[in-house]
C-alpha positions as CSV (number, residue, x, y, z in Angstrom):
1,X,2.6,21.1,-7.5
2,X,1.6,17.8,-7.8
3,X,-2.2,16.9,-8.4
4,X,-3.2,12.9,-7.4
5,X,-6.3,11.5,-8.3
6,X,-7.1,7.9,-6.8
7,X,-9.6,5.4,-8.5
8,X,-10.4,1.7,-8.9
9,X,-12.5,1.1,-5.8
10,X,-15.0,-0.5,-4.6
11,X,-17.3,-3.2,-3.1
12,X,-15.3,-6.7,-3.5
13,X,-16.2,-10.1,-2.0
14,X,-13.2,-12.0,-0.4
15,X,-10.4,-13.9,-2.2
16,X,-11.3,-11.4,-5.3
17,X,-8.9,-9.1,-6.8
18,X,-8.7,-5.1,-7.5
19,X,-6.2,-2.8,-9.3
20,X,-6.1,0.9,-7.9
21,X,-5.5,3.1,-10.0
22,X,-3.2,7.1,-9.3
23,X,-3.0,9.5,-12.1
24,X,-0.7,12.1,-11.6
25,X,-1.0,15.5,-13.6
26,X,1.5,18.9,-12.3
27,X,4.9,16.5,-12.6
28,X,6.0,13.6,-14.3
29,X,5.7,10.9,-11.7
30,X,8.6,8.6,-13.6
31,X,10.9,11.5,-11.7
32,X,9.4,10.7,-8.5
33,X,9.3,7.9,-5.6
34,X,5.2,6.5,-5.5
35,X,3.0,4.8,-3.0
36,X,0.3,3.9,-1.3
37,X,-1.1,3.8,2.6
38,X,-4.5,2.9,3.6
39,X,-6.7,3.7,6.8
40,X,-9.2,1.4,8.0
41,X,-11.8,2.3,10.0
42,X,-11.6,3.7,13.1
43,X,-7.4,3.1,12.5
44,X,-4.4,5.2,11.2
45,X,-3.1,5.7,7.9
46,X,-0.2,2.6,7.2
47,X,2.2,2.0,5.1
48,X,1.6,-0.3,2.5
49,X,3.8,-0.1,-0.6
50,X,6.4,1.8,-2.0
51,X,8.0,2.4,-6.0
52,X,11.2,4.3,-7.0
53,X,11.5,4.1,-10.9
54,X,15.1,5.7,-10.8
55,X,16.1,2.5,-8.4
56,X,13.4,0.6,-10.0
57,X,12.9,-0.5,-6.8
58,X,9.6,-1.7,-4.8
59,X,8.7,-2.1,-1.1
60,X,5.9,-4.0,0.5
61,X,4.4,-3.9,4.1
62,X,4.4,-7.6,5.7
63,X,0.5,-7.5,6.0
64,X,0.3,-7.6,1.9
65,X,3.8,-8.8,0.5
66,X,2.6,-11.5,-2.0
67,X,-0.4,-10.4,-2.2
68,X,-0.3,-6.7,-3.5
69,X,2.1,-6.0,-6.6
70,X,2.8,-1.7,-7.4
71,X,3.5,-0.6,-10.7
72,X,3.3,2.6,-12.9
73,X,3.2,3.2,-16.8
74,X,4.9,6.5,-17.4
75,X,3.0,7.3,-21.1
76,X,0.1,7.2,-18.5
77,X,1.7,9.5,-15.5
78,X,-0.1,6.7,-13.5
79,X,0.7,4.7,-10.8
80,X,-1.3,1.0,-10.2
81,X,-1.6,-1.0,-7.1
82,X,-3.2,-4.5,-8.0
83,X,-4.5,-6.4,-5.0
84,X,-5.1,-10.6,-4.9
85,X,-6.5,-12.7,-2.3
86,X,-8.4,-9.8,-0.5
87,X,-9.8,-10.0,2.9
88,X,-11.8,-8.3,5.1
89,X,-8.9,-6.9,7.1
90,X,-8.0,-5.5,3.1
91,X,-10.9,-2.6,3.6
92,X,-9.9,0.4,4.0
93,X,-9.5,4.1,2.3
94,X,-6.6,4.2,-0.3
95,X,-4.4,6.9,-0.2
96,X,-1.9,7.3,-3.5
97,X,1.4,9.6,-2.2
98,X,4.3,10.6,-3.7
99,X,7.5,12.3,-3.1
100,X,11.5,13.2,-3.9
101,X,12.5,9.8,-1.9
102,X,11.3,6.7,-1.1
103,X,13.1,6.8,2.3
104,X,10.7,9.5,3.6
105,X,7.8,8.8,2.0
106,X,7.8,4.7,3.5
107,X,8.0,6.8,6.8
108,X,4.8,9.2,6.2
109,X,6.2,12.1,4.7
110,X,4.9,11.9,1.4
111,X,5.1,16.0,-0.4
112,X,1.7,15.3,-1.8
113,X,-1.5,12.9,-1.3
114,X,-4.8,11.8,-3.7
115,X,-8.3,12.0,-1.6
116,X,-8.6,8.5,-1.9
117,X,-10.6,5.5,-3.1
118,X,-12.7,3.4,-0.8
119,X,-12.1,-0.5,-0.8
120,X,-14.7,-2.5,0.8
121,X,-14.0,-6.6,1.0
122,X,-17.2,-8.7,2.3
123,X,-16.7,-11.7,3.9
């Protein structure tokens, strides 16, 4: 019921920065927990952060806490992840997720889930 569509992506050299970008059309997303996972290559998908506008709260993996700031306008129905001080261990396919709860959806069990958008950091 809930359609994601991830953009923003792209080619980047180190130490650059990026904002990904997940609109959200079926359900207002401002109801709704938000986040975002990536896979690298040849890896699993991971956790890497987490919104609840009720709680107006955030969560961050370790590997970008500092680094990696979540957002989301709700005129827009769109959900942001900007990205500073990339690094080649930074590329990886984007995933955009979203569910009822931020609990389950930090844990993998996101209702719904964009195709994704590529990031690719040279060294």
């Amino acid at each position: 019921q809930v359609h994601l569509v991830e953009s923003g992506g792209g080619l980047v050299q180190a130490g650059d920065s990026l904002r990904l970008s997940c609109a959200a059309s079926g359900r207002n997303i401002s109801t709704l927990a938000a986040g975002w996972f990536r896979q690298a290559p040849g890896k699993g998908r991971v956790f890497v952060a987490g919104l609840n506008w009720d709680g107006t709260t955030t969560t961050y993996s370790d590997s970008v806490k500092g680094r990696f700031t979540i957002s989301g306008d709700n005129a827009k129905n769109t959900v942001y992840l900007e990205m500073t001080n990339l690094g080649v261990e930074d590329t990886a396919v984007y995933y955009c997720t979203v569910d009822r709860a931020l609990g389950p959806l930090v844990r993998g069990y996101g209702a719904y889930w964009g195709q994704g958008t590529q990031v690719a950091v040279s060294s």
